[in-house]
N, C-alpha and C positions, 0 to 999 in steps of 0.2 A: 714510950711510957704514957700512954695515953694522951692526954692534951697538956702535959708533962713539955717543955722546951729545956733543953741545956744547951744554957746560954752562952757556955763556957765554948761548948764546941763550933757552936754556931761561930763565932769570934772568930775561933781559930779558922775554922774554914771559910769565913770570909776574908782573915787577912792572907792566908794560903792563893786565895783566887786572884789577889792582886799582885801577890811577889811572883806570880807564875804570868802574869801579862795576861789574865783571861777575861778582866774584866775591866772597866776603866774608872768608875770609881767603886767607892766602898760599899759593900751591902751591910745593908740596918739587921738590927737585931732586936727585933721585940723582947721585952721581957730581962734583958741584962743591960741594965742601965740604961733604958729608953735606945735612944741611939747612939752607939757605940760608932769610935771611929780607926782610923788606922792604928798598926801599932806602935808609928810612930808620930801617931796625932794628926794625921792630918786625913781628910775625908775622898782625898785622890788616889788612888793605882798608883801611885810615881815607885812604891817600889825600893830597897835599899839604891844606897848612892854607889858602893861599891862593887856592883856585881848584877849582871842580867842574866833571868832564867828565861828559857826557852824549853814547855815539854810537849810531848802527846799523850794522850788520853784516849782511851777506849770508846770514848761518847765523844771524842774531838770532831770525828768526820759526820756524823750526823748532825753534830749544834752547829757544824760551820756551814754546813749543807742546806739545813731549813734557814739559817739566815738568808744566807746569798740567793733560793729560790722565794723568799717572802721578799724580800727588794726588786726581783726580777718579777713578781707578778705585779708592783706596784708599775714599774716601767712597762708591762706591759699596757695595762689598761691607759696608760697616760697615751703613748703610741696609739692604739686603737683610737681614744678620742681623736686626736689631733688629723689623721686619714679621715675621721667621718668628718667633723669641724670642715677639713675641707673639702670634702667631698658635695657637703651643702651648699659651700661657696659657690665651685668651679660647676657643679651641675645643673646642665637645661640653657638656656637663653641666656648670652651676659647681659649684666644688669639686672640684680632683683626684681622683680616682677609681682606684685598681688596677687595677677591671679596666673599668667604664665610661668611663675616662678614653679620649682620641684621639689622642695623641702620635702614636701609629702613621700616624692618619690627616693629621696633619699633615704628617709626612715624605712622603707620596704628594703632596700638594699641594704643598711644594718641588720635588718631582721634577716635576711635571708642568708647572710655570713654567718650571722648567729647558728641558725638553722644547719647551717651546710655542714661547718664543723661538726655540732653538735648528732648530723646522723654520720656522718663520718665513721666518727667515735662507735656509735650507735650499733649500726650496718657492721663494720671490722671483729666485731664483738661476739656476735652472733657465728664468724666461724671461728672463733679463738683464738683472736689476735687482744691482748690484752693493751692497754693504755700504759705510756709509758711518758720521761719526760719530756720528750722529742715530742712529744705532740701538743707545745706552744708552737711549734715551725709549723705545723699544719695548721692554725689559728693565723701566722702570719701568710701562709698560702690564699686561704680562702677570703682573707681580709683583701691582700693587693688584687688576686683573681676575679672577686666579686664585685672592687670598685672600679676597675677598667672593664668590665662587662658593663656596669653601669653606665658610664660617660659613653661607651660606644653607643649604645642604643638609644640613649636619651638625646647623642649627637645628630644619631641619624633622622632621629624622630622629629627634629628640629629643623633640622635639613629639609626633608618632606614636606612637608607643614609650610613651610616659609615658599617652597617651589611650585606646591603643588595648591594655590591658595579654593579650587575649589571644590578639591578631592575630599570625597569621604571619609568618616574618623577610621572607617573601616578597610577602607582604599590605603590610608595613611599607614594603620599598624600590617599591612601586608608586603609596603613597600621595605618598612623599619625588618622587618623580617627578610626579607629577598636580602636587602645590604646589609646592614649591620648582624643580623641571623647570620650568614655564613661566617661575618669573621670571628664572632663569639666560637661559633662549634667549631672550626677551623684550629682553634688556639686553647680550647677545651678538650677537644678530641684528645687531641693531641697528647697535651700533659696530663692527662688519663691512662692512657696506652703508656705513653713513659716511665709512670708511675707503675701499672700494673704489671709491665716487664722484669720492672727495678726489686717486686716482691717477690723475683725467683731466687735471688741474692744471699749465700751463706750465714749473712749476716744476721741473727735474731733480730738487733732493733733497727738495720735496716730496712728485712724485710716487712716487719711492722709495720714502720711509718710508711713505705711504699703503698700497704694495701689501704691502712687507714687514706692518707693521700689522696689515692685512687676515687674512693668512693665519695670523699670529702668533695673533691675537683667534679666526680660527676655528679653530684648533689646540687652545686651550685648552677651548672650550667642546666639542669631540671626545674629548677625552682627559675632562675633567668628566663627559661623559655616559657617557662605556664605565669609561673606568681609575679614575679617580677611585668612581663609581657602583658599582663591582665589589666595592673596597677596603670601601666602608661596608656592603655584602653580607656580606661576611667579620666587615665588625666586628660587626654583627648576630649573625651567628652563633656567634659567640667568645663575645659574652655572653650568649648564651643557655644556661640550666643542662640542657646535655641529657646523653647515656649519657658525656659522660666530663667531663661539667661545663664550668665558667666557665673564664676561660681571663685571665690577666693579660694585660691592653694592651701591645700591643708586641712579645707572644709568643704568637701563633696556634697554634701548634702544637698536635696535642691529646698533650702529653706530661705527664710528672707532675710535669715542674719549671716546666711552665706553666700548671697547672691551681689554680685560687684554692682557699684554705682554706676561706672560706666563700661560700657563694651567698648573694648579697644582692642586689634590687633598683634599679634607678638613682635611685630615692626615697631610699635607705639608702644614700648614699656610705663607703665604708671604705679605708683610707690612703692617706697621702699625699695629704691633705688639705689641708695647706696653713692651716689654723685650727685651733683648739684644738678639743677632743673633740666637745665639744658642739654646736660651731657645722656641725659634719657632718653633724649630723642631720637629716633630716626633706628638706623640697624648697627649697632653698638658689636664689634667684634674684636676688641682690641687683641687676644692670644692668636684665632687665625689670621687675623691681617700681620702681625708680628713673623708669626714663622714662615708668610707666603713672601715678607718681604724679604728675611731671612733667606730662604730659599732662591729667591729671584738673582742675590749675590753668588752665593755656590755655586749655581748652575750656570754663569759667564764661564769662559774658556779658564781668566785666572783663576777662579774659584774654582772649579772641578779640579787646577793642577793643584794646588796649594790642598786640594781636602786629600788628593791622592796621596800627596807625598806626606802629609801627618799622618793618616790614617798607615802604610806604610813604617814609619816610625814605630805605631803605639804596637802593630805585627814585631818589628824585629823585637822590640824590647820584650814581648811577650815571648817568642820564641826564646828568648835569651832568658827568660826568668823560669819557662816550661821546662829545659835542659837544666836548670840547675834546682827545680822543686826536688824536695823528697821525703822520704818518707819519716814519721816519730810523732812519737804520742807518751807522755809523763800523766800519772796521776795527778800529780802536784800541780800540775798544771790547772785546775782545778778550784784549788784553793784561791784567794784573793793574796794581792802582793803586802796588804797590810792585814793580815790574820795572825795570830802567834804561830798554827799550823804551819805557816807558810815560813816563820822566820823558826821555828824548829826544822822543819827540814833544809831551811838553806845553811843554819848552823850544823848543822850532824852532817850533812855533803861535804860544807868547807873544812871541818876538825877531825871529821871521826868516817868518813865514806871510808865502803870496806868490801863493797860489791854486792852480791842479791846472794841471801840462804836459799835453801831451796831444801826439798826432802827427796830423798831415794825410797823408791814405793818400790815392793816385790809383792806378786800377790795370784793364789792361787797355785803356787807352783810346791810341789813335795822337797824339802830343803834335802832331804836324808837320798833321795833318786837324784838329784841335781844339784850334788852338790860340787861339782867340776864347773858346771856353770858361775855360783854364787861364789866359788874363789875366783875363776874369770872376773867377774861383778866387782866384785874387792879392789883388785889388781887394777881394772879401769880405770877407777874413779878415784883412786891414789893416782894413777901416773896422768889424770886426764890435764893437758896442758891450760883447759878455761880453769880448773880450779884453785885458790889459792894455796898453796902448801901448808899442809897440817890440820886443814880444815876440814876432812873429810871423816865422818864418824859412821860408821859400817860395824852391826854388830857378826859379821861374818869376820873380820878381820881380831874381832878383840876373841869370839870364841876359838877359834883355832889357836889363837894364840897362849889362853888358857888350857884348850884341849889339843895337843900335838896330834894326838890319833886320831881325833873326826873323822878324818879322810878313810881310812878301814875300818871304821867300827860296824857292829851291826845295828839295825835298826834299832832294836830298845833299846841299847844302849848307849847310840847316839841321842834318841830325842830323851831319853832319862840324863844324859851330860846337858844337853840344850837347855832342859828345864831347868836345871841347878843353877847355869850361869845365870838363866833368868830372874829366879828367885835370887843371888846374887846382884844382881848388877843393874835392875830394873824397880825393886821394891815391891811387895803386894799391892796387889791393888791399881798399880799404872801401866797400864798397857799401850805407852806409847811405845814401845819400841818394837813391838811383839802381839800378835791377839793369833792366841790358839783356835783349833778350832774347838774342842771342849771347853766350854766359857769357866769349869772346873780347875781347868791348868789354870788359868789367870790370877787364882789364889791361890798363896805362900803357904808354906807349913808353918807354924807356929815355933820363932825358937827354943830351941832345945825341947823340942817336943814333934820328932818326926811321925810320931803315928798321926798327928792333927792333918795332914796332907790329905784331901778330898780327892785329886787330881790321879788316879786309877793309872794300870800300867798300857790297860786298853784304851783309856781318854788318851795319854800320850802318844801312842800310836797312830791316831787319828791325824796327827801332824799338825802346821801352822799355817795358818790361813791367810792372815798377811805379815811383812815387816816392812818399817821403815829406818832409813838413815837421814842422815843431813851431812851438806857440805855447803858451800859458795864462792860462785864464780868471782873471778876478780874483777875489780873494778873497768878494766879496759873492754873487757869482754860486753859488757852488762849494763853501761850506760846511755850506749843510744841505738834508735832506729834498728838498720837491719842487720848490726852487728852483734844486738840482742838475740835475734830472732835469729839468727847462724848457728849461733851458738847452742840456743836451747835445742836446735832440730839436729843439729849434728850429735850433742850428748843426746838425745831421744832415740835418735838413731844405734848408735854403737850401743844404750844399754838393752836396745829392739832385736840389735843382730844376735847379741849374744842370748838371752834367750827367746827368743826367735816370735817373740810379739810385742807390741807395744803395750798389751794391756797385762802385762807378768813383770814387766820391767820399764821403770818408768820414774824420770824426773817431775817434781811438780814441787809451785808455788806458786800462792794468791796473785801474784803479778805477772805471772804466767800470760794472764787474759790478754791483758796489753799487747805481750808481748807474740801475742800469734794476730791479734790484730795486724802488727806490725807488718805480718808476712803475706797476710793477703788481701791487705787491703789495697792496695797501688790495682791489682788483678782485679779485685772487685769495682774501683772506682772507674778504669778505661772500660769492665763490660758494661756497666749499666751505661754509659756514656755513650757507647758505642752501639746498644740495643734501644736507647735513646733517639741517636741518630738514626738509625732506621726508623723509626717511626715515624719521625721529622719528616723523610723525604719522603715516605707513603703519602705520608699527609696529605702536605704540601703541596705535590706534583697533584694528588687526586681531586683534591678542592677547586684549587686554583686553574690548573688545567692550560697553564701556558710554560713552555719549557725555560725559555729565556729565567721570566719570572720567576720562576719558582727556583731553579738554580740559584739566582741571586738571593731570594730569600734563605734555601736552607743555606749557603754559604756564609750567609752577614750572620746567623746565627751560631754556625760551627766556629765561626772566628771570634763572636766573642765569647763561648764556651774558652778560646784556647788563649786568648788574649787576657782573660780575667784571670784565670787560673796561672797566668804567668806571670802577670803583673805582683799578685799577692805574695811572690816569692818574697819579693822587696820592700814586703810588708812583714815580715817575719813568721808568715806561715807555711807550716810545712803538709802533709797528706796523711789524713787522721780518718776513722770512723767518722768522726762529725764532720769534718770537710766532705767527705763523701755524698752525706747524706744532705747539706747543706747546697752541694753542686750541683745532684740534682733538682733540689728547686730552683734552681736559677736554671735550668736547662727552659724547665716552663716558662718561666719570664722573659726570659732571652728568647723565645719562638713569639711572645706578645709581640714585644718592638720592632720584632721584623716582619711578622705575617701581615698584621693590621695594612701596612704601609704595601706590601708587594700585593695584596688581594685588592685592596683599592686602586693601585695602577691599574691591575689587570683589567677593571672595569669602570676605566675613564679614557676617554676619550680624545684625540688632538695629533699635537707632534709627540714624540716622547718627552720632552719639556716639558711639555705642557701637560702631562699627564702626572710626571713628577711633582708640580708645584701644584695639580687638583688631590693630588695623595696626599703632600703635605696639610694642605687646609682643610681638610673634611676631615679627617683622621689623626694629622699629627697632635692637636689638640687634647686629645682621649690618652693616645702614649705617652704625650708630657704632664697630660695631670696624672698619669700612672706611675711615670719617675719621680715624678716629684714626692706624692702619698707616698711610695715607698720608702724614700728617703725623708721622712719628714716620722715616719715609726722607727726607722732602725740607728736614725740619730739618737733618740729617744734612748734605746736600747744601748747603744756605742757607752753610756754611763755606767752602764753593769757593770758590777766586780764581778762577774761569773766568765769562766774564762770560754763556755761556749755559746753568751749572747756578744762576747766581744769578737769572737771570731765569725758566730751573725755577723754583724754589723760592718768587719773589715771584709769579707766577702760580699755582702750585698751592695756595698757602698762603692766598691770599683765594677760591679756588675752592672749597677744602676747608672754610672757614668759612662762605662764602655756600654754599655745595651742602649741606652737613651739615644749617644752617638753614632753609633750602625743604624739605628732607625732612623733616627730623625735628620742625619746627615751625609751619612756615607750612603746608605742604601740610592736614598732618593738621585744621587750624585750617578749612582753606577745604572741604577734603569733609564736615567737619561741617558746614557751615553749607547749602551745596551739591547734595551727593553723595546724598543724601537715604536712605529709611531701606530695608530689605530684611530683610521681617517673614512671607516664605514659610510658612516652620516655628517653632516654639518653642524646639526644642530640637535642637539640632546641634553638630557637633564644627567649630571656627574652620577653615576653609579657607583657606591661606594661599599666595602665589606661591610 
C-alpha cells in the first residue's frame, strides 16, 4: 500500500520469527507503537516455555548459506593476513635489516598470489569453465604455492650473496636461478600436470577447479620466474654500495632520502632489528642452525632407529585407517550444528524419518502400444522390496483399476477413458501427474457442460508425453553411503530393463545428485590420485635425475598422500566430492616437502650425511616456514561453521603435520642411509634446488 506499513502484521511476523528459533532477538517495528516487543514482553527469541519449534522454509537454505559463506570470507582474509604477516617476518636475512631486509619483496609476492588467482579465474573463463565456490581452495593453493616459492628463492639468493661475496648482482640472480629455479619448476611443474589431468574427471566441479587450478598454479610460477625474479634483481642492486650507495628496503629509489647512512654487509645487520644491539651482530641464523642441530640427532644410529620405527607406526595406523575409510556425503552436512535448519532436520530424523520420496518418470513412450510394459512398471514398483509398503502411487495401477478393459480396448477409446480418469483424478489445470502431448488435453471440460471440452478426438490420439508417479524407499535402504546408491541403481535398473531404456523409465529425486556422487566418487578419487602419481614420478625422475633420489622422493610423497588419508578416518571423515577435490591439493603440497629436500641432496656434496644435514639447512628452512603459513591460514579457518572449510582445515592440518614430517624428518633420515655419498671434489659451494 504504498508507503502505507501494517504494523499489525509486521508484529505478528516478527513474533512468528522468534517462536520459530529464526531469529534471536526481536525485530522493531516502526510505526506500531515505536518499538514493539515480544508477545510476551520481553525483547528476546526465548520463545514459549512449554514447547520448541523447529521448521524449514523455502528461503531456509539460501539465508543459512550466505551466512555461513559471509563468516567464511571474513576468515578467509584474516588467514591471508596472518601467511603474509609472516611471510614478512621469516623472509630474506634473520634479523630485520634496513637496508638488507625484503619487506619490499614480500609485497611483490602478495601481489603476485593476488595476480595468479585472479587470472586463474581469468584464463578458465575464457574456455568455459565458469567460477564456482570451490575456488576459495584455489586462493588457498596459490597463497601457500606462492609463499614457499618465495622463501625458496629469496633463500637461495641469500645463500649466494653471503658465498659468493664478489660475484656480480648479475652472477648472483643466475646462480638463484640454476638452484632455487629448478626446485620452484620442479614443484610447479608438477602440480600443474596433476591438476590439468585431474580436469579430465566426470565430475563438473571437479573438473573446474582442476582447470582453474591448472592455470592458477601456472600463473604463479610465470610471474615467480619474470616479476617476482626481476624484483630480487632490483633488490640486488639496491644493496649493493655503488656510485650513489645502499639504498633502504622498500625505497629503491637512488635518492638521498633513500640512500643508507652507512654501507654495511648482510653479515653486519643494522636497524630494526628486532633484538637487542648485540644480538645483530655477526651471522644470526637461529631456524637453520636449529634444524641442522635437529638433524645432527636423527642422523646418529639411535636416531635413524627411533625415526624408523615412528615413522612405521604413523604407516600402520594409516593403513589401518585407509581399510576402514569410506564412502558418504549428507546434505545437512552442510548446515552449522547450531542453525535451526540443522536442529529441524535432526528433529524430523529423530520423530518422524520415513526414508527419500522419489518420483517414477515415464516419458516418451505410447501408453496405448506399451501397455504390457506400464502394467509390468505397476507390478514392480508395488512389489519393489526398497520401497516402503503403500507408498507407491502409479497412475497405471489406479486407471486399470477404474478401467478393467484398458488392456483390449482400441486406441480412441482407450486414450478417450485415459483422459476422463484424468479430468477425474487430476483436476484442470494440474498437470502433474500426466502432460499430454496436445497442451489442449490438459484442459477439463467444464462441469456439466461437455461440449466446453477443446481437447479434439485427434489431439487425444496424439498420446501422452510424459507421466509421473511417486513412492519412497525405506529408511534402511536410503540413509547412508553406498547402500543409497545400490539402491537407486538397481531400481534404475529394473525400471531400464523393463522398458528397455533409462531415459523412458526412470526414478528421480533432488537428492538423487548425492546420491550418484556416492557411486563414483571412491573411482574418481584413486584415478586422479593415481594420474597424480604418474606425474609425480615423470617429474621427479626427469628433474632430479638420480634414481636412488628420486625414488625416495616420490615414495615420502605417496606415503603421506596414504598416511593422511588414513589418519582422517579417525578423524570422522569419510570420502566426499570435497574430500576429493581437497586431496588433490594436498597431493601439490605433499610433492613441495619432499622435492625441495631430495633436489637439494641431489646437488650437495659429501658423505651421504653430510649431504642430508646440507638439505636440511639450505632448504628445510623454506618447507618449515611453508608448514607453518599453511597452518597458521587453516587454523584460522578450523573456526568455520561451514562444514566444507572444517573439513579444509581437518585435512590440511594432518597433511601439514604428516608432509612437514617426511620432509623435514624421515626423508632426510632415509637419503642418509640410502642416497649414498658424492665425493667428486673437496671443496665446493653447497648446490642447492
Amino acid at each position: 500500500f504504498g508507503e502505507f506499513e501494517d504494523g499489525v502484521n509486521t508484529a505478528w511476523d516478527a513474533d512468528a520469527l522468534c517462536v520459530m528459533g529464526m531469529e534471536e532477538t526481536h525485530r522493531t517495528a516502526e510505526g506500531f507503537r515505536g518499538k514493539h516487543t515480544n508477545w510476551d514482553g520481553s525483547e528476546s527469541c526465548s520463545g514459549p516455555s512449554r514447547f520448541a519449534v523447529s521448521a524449514l522454509h523455502s528461503r531456509s537454505l539460501d539465508d543459512l548459506f550466505g551466512d555461513v559463506i559471509s563468516s567464511d570470507v571474513t576468515s578467509f582474509f584474516i588467514a591471508v593476513a596472518l601467511v603474509i604477516t609472516y611471510m614478512f617476518v621469516m623472509i630474506g636475512p634473520p634479523g630485520r635489516d634496513s637496508v638488507h631486509g625484503m619487506i619490499g619483496l614480500g609485497l611483490v609476492a602478495s601481489a603476485i598470489v593476488g595476480v595468479s588467482g585472479i587470472c586463474g579465474f581469468g584464463l578458465a573463463s575464457h574456455i568455459g569453465v565458469k567460477n564456482n565456490p570451490l575456488g576459495g581452495f584455489i586462493r588457498f593453493l596459490v597463497l601457500g604455492l606462492g609463499v614457499d616459492d618465495a622463501f625458496v628463492i629469496t633463500a637461495e639468493f641469500v645463500r649466494h650473496k653471503r658465498n659468493k661475496k664478489t660475484a656480480s648482482n648479475e652472477e648472483l640472480i643466475g646462480d638463484t636461478l640454476a638452484t632455487g629455479g629448478g626446485s620452484v619448476f620442479l614443484t610447479s611443474f608438477t602440480d600443474a600436470a596433476a591438476f590439468g589431468i585431474g580436469a579430465s574427471s566426470q565430475l563438473p566441479a571437479l573438473r573446474d577447479f582442476c582447470i582453474m587450478a591448472a592455470f592458477a598454479v601456472a600463473m604463479t610460477w610465470i610471474l615467480m620466474m619474470t616479476m617476482f625474479i626481476a624484483s630480487v634483481a632490483l633488490h640486488g642492486r639496491r644493496t649493493t654500495a655503488g656510485d650513489v650507495g645502499q639504498r633502504y628496503d622498500g625505497c629503491p629509489l637512488p635518492i638521498s632520502a633513500c640512500t643508507a647512512k652507512k654501507v654495511h654487509d648482510i653479515e653486519d645487520p643494522q636497524g630494526c632489528c628486532m633484538l637487542p644491539a648485540k644480538g645483530c651482530t655477526g651471522r644470526l641464523e637461529p631456524l637453520p642452525d636449529a634444524l641442522e642441530a635437529a638433524a645432527r640427532v636423527v642422523l646418529t644410529t639411535p636416531g635413524k632407529i627411533a625415526t624408523i620405527t615412528i615413522f612405521l607406526g604413523v604407516l600402520v595406523l594409516g593403513v589401518i585407517g585407509l581399510t576402514q575409510l569410506y564412502v558418504d556425503w549428507k546434505l545437512e552436512w552442510y548446515f552449522p550444528d547450531d542453525s535451526y535448519v540443522a536442529s529441524f532436520l535432526e528433529d524430523n530424523e529423530k520423530f518422524f524419518a520415513s526414508g527419500t520420496s522419489y518420483n517414477i518418470h515415464t516419458a516418451n513412450a505410447d501408453i496405448h502400444d506399451r501397455r504390457g510394459q506400464y502394467q509390468e512398471l505397476a507390478a514392480y514398483t508395488n512389489s519393489l522390496v526398497f520401497n516402503r509398503p503403500g507408498s507407491v502411487s502409479f497412475f497405471w495401477s489406479e486407471f486399470v483399476r477404474e478401467t478393467p478393459s484398458a488392456m483390449t480396448m482400441e486406441r480412441e477409446e482407450f486414450y478417450s477413458n485415459l483422459h476422463q480418469y484424468f479430468s477425474r483424478n487430476t483436476g484442470c489445470g494440474m498437470p502433474g501427474v500426466m502432460r499430454w502431448e496436445a497442451a489442449e488435453c490438459e484442459i477439463c471440460a467444464e462441469e456439466g457442460n461437455p461440449e466446453s471440452r477443446v481437447c479434439s478426438a485427434a489431439d487425444l490420439l496424439k498420446g501422452v508425453r510424459h507421466t509421473r508417479g511417486s513412492a519412497t524407499f525405506k529408511l534402511e535402504f536410503s540413509n547412508e553411503g553406498h547402500r543409497r546408491y545400490d539402491t537407486l541403481t538397481k531400481t534404475r535398473e529394473g525400471m531400464a530393463r523393463i522398458f528397455g531404456s533409462e531415459l523412458e523409465a526412470f526414478p528421480f529425486s533432488s537428492s538423487f545428485t548425492s546420491w550418484e556422487e556416492v557411486g563414483i566418487i571412491e573411482g574418481e578419487l584413486l584415478r586422479n590420485l593415481l594420474f597424480a602419481g604418474v606425474v609425480i614420478v615423470v617429474v621427479v625422475f626427469g628433474v632430479i635425475q638420480d634414481v636412488k633420489v628420486s625414488l625416495c622422493t616420490v615414495v615420502s610423497t605417496c606415503l603421506v598422500i596414504m598416511e593422511t588419508a588414513g589418519c582422517l578416518y579417525f578423524w570422522d571423515v569419510t570420502i566426499s566430492g570435497m574430500f576429493t577435490i581437497i586431496m588433490v591439493v594436498c597431493v601439490g603440497l605433499a610433492v613441495d616437502y619432499a622435492a625441495h629436500i631430495g633436489h637439494c641432496f641431489k646437488h650437495s656434496y659429501g658423505t651421504a650425511e653430510e649431504r642430508a644435514i646440507q638439505a636440511i639447512r639450505t632448504l628445510g628452512p623454506s618447507v618449515f616456514n611453508a608448514v607453518i603459513s599453511t597452518l597458521l591460514a587453516i587454523l584460522v579457518v578450523g573456526f568455520s561453521k561451514s562444514f566444507v572449510f572444517e573439513l579444509f582445515f581437518r585435512i590440511l592440518c594432518v597433511l601439514c603435520i604428516v608432509g612437514g614430517a617426511h620432509g623435514l624428518w624421515l626423508l632426510p633420515v632415509v637419503l642418509s642411509i640410502v642416497g649414498g655419498d658424492n665425493l667428486r671434489i673437496s671443496k665446493v659451494e653447497v648446490a642447492a634446488p
